[in-house]
N, C-alpha and C positions, 0 to 999 in steps of 0.2 A: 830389250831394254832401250828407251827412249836416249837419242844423244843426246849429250848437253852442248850449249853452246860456251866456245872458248871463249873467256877475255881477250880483249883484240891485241893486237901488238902495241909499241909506242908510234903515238902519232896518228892512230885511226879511232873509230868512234868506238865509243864505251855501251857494249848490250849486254845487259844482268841474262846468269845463265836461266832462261827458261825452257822448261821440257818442251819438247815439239814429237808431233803425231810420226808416223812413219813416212803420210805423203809426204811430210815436209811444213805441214800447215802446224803455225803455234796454238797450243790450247790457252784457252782463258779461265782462270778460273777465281776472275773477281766475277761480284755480283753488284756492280756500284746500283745505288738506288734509281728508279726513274722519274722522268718530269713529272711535277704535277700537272694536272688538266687548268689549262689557261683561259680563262673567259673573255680575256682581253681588257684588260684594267694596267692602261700606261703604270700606275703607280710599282705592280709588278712584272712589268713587259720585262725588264732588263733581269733579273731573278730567275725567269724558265727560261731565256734564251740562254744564258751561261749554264742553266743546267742540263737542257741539251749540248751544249760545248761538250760539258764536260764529260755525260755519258757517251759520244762520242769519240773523244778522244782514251776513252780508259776502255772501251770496246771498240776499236777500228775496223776488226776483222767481220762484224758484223754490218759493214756497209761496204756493199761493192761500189760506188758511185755516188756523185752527187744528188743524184734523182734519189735514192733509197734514204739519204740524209733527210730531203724535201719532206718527202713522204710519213716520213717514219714520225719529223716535227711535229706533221699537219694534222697526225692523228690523234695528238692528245688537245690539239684546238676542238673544241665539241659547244660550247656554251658560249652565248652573248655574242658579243663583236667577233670574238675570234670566229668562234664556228661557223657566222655569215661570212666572214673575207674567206676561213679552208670551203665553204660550198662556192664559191663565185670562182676560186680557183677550180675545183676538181669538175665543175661543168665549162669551164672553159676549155681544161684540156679535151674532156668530152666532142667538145665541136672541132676545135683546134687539131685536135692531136699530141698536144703537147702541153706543158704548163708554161708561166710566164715567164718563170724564172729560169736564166741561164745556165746556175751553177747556182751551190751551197752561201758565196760569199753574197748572190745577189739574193737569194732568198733573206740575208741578215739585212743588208739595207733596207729592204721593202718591208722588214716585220721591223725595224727602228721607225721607219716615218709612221707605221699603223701603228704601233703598240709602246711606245715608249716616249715619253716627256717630250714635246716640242722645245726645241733651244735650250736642251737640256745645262750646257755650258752659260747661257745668260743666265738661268734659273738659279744655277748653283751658285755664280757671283752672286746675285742680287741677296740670298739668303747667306753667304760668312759676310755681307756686309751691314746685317740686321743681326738682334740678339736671338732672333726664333734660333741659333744653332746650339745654344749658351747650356752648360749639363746642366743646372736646374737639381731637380731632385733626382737623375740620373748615375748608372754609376758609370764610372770612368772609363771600363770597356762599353759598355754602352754610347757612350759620348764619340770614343774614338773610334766604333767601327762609325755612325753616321757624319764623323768627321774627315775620316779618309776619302768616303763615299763623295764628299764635296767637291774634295778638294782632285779627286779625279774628273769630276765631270766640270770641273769648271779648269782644270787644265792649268792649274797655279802649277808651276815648277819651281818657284824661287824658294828654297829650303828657307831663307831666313823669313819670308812671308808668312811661310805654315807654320814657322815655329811661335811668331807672333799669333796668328789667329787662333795655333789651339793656347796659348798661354790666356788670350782674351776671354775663349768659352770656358776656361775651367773655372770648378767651384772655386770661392774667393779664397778660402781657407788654404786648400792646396796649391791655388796658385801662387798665395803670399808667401807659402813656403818653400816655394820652387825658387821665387824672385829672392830671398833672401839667405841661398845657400852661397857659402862661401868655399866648400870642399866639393870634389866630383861634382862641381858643375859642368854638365856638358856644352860644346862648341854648340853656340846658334844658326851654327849650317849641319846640325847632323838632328833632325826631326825624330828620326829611331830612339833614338836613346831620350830624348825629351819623352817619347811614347811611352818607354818601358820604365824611367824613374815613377811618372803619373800612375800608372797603374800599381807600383810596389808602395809609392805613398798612400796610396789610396787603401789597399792589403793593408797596411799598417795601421793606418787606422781604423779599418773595422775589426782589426784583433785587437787591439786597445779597449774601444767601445766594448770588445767582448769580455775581457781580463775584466774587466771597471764594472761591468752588471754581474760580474759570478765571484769580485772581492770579498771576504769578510768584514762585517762590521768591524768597525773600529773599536776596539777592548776598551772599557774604563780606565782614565789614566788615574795612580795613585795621587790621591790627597796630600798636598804640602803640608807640612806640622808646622805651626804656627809659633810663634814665639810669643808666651804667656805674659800680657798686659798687665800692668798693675790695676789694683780695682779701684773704683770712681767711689768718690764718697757720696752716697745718697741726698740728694737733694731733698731739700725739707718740702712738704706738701702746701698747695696754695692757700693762706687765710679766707677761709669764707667769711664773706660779707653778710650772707642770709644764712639763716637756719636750714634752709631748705635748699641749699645749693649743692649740699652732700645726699643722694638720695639713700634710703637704708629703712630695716625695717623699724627701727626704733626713732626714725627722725621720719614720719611721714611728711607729706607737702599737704596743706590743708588750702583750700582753696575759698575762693572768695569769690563769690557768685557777684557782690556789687561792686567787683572792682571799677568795671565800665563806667555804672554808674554814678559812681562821687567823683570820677575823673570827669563826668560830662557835665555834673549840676552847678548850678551859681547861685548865690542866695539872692533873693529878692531881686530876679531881674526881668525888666518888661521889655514883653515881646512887638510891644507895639514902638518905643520908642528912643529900644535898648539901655534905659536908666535903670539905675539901681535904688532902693528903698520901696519899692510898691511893685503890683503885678497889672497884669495888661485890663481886668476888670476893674481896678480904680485908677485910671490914668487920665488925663485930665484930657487927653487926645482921642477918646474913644469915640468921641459925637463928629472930629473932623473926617469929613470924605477923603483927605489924603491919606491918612495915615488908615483907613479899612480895606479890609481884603474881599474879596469876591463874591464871599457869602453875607458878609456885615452890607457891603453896599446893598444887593438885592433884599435883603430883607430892608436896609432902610428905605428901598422904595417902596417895596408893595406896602408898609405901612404908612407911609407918606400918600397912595394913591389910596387908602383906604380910608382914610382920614379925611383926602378930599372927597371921595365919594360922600360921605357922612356928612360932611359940610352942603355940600351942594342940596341935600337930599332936604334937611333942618330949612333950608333957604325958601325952597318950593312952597313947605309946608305952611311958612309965613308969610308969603306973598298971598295965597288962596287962602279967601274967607270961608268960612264952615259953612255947611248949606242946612237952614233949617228946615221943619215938618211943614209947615206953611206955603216958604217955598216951592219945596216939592212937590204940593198939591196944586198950587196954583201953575208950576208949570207942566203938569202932570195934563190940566185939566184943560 
């Protein structure tokens, strides 16, 4: 039967009993997950080196040395940047005899300058000092893990700074309610607690939003009983002026096709000189050129030029003598 190991005394270090083999060697029996394969994308450089950390540290017993650490990283580097930097290593140590790296912690630095964000710390200022950090349509854990993320790599340590910054990215709704509490407000040097009110307001109101679409309609509310009006005396009906202003079957409207017309006519009036007593054919104005129209004009001339033609012609006739038979012969001959 495997010993266990004791609790230690008061004063020395704390080791949970785990069972141990007979040589003496501890068995492991987690399976923590392993790294994914790295292409070498700064964006996730920092993500697989903590997750080798940490299969590292939750397996220890599986690495004798800092060289097995090396090695064991470099094999899940396989694709793009990564893979070219693990072959320039492993033909180096080829020639060498050795690899480049001294120890486990210089392998970290040398995979920070190749694989993860240059001036990671300026970067991160430059972005809590723009809105690109602001949650948006985010939720609040969302927000706060890329929030913490910041504020690590840009190395703010002033509690009342980060409580400002995330007060600044949050949704306006929930920050105007945070601004506006006057109970269990937390101190503005304790960031945690600002952390955990953000996310229970934020719970809060998506079980609202949820209670509010799964409501019942609102029930018809009962009708007020009125209190019974005296009644109005009937007004009399409007006198009609026409017959026909009441339509019915017994009062048809009869219509008048010449209404137009005796509204438009005038008795005895001339078009030529607008008087009254006579029409435009007996008017005394009919022969003046001012007072005719377009077509009176032109016909007065062409019979004026037809008239002179007729004249001139009569004219001719009586200036030349007749020629008689005599005449004719004699100048014939």
């Amino acid at each position: 039967m495997p010993d266990l190991i004791r609790p230690p005394t008061r004063g020395s270090a704390w080791s949970s009993p785990i069972p141990t083999s007979s040589a003496g060697q501890r068995k492991n029996f987690l399976k923590p997950s392993a790294p994914s394969e790295f292409n070498g994308d700064r964006s996730v450089g920092k993500a697989f080196l903590t997750s080798c950390r940490t299969y590292i540290r939750l397996c220890p017993e599986s690495f004798e040395d800092d060289l097995t650490k090396v090695i064991w990283a470099m094999s899940y580097m396989k694709a793009g940047r990564a893979g070219c930097w693990a072959t320039r290593e492993f033909e180096h140590e080829a020639k060498s005899g050795h690899l480049c790296f001294i120890d486990w912690a210089d392998f970290k630095d040398e995979f920070r300058k190749d694989f993860m964000p240059l001036d990671s710390e300026a970067a991160a200022v430059n972005v809590l000092e723009t809105t690109s950090y602001f949650q948006g349509r985010w939720s609040v854990d969302d927000y706060l893990d890329q929030f913490k993320d910041l504020i690590e790599d840009s190395s703010y340590s002033d509690p009342k700074m980060i409580v400002v910054k995330f007060h600044r990215g949050l949704d306006r709704q929930i920050s105007t309610a945070l601004a506006g509490m006057t109970y269990g407000r937390p101190a503005d040097t304790d960031p945690e607690a600002w952390f955990c009110l953000a996310i229970r307001m934020d719970q809060n109101r998506a079980d609202e939003a949820f209670h509010t679409s799964h409501r019942q309609p609102n029930l018809p509310t009962p009708s007020i009983s009125r209190i019974p009006m005296a009644p109005q005396p009937a007004q009399a009906a409007p006198v009609a002026h026409f017959a026909h202003s009441n339509l019915s079957l017994g009062n048809p409207v009869l219509m008048d096709i010449d209404v137009t017309r005796k509204a438009k006519a005038t008795p005895n009036t001339c078009r030529r000189c607008r008087k009254t007593g006579h029409w435009a054919k007996d008017c005394d104005l009919q022969f003046d050129v001012r007072y005719m129209d377009a077509d009176e004009l032109e016909t007065e001339l062409e019979n004026k030029l037809a008239a002179k033609d007729v004249a001139s012609m009569e004219t001719s006739e009586e200036a030349e003598p007749p020629v008689s038979v005599e005449d004719f012969v004699s100048r014939s001959g």
